[in-house]
N, C-alpha and C positions, 0 to 999 in steps of 0.2 A: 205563522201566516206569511213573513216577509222570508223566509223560507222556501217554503211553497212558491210562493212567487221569482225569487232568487231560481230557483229551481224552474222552472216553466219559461224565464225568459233568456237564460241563458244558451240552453241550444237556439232558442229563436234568433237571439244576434248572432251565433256561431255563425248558423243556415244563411243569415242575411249579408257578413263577410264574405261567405265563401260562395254566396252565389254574386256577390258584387266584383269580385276578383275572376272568377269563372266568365261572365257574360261582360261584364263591365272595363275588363282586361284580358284576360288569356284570350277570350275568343277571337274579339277586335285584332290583336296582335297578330295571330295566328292567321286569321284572313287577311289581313293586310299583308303580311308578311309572302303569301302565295299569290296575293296579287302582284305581288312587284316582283317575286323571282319567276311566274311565267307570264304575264301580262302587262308589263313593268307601262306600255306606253299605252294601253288603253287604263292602266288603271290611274295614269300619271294624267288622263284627260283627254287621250289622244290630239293632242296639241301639234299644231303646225308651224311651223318655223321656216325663217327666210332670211339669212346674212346673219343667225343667230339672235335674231327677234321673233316671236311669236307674233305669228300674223292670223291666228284664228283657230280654232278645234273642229275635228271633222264631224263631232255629233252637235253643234250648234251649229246654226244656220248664220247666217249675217245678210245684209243689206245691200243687196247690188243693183246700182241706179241706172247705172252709165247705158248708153246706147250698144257699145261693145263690149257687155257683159251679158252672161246668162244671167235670168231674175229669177231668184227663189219665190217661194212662195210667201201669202203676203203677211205679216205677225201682229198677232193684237196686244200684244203685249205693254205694257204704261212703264217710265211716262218715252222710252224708245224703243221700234221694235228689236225684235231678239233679245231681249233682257232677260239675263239667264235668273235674276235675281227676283224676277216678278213673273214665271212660268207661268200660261193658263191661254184662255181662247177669249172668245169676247162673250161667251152665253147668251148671245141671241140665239133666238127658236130659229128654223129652216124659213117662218112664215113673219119674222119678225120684218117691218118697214124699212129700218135700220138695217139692218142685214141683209136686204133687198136691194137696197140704195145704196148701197157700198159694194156690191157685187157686180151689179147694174155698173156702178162708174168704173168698176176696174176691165171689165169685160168690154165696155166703148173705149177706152184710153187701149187696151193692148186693138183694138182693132182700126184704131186709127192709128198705130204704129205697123200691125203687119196684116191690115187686111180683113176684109170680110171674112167671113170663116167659124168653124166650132174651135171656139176656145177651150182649152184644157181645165178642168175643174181646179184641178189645185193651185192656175194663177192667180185665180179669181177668190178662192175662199181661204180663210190662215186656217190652220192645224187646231188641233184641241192644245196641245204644248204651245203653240207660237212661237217654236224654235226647230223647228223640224229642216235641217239641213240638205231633203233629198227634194227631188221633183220625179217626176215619172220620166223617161223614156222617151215619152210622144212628146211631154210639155217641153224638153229638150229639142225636140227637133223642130216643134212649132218654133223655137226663135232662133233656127240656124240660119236663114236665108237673111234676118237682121243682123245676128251678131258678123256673120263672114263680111257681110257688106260695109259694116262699119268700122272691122279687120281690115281690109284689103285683103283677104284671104280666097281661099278657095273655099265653096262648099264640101267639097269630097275632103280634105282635110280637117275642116270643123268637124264633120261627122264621125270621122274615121276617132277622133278624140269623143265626142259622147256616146262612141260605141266601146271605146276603152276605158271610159269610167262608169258603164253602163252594170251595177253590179245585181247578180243571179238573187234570187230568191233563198233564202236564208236554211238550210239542210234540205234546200230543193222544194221543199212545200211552204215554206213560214214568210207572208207577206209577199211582198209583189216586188216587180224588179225597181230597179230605183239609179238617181246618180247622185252623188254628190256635187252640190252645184259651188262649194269651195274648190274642191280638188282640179274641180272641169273648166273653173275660170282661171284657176292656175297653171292647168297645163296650154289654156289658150294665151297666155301671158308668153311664157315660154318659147309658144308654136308663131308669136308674133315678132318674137324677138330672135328669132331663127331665120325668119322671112326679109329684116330688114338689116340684118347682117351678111345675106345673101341677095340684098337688093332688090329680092321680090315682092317688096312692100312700097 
């Protein structure tokens, strides 16, 4: 009997070796390994860097307050927004009061910054993620006439940069166009610091 058994459980831990070393190691390896020799900085986090410190990833989002900055969209994330660590939405319904009343306040607060007007959906509401790095297009340009202003810049210059991080739709059909709103306060960092080294500021 202990035989028999001997015999019945010994391919079973063979099987259970060799798929632990197969899925558990050679594959992991194997994909990592093609991640880094052709995708080495998206797979590395696609991390941003500035004077050789990391100043943020282009697939999170981060928190931009300031009057001359573009404002991502808004994060529910606990216990701070964008916390890559605590990923999710805030799971109130479309009808919830809570999520009415937070919608409501953020929709008067940008409209007492730039004006009567249709506000863009996605300033007003966070993401299912609460880390969503891009805005729309239009929510870009609804806060160009603030951000230049509080630049010292020109409009046709702010624009001319959210029309250059303004990126296409993904094999032409997948999703919508979008910007990154790290990339686009960095190149307006940049484009101000250009300005007042030229005295244009």
């Amino acid at each position: 009997m202990i035989r028999d058994i001997l015999h019945t459980l010994r391919p079973a831990c063979l099987m259970l070796v060799a798929l632990s070393l197969i899925s558990g190691l050679a594959y992991p390896a194997m994909v990592t390994g093609m991640a880094q020799a052709l995708f080495p900085r998206q797979a590395n986090g696609s991390l941003v860097t500035s004077g050789g410190k990391v100043v943020g990833a282009e697939l999170i989002g981060q928190q931009f307050s300031g009057p001359g900055m573009f404002w991502g969209r808004p994060s529910a994330t606990s216990p701070q927004p964008y916390n890559a660590a605590a990923s999710g939405g805030s799971n109130l319904g479309p009808t919830n009061p809570q999520r009415l009343k937070n919608v409501a306040e953020r929709a008067e607060a940008l409209r007492n910054t730039h004006g009567d007007g249709p506000v863009p959906q996605e300033l007003v509401a966070a993401s299912g993620s609460g880390l969503d790095p891009h805005i729309s297009p239009a929510a870009a340009q609804y806060q160009l006439v603030r951000v230049a202003r509080e630049r010292g810049l020109d409009e046709p210059s702010v624009r001319a940069l959210v029309a250059k991080r303004t990126e296409g739709r993904q094999l032409g059909f997948l999703g919508e166009e979008r910007v990154n709103v790290l990339m686009l306060n960095r190149d307006l960092d940049s484009l101000a610091g250009k300005a007042q080294n030229t005295g244009k500021q």
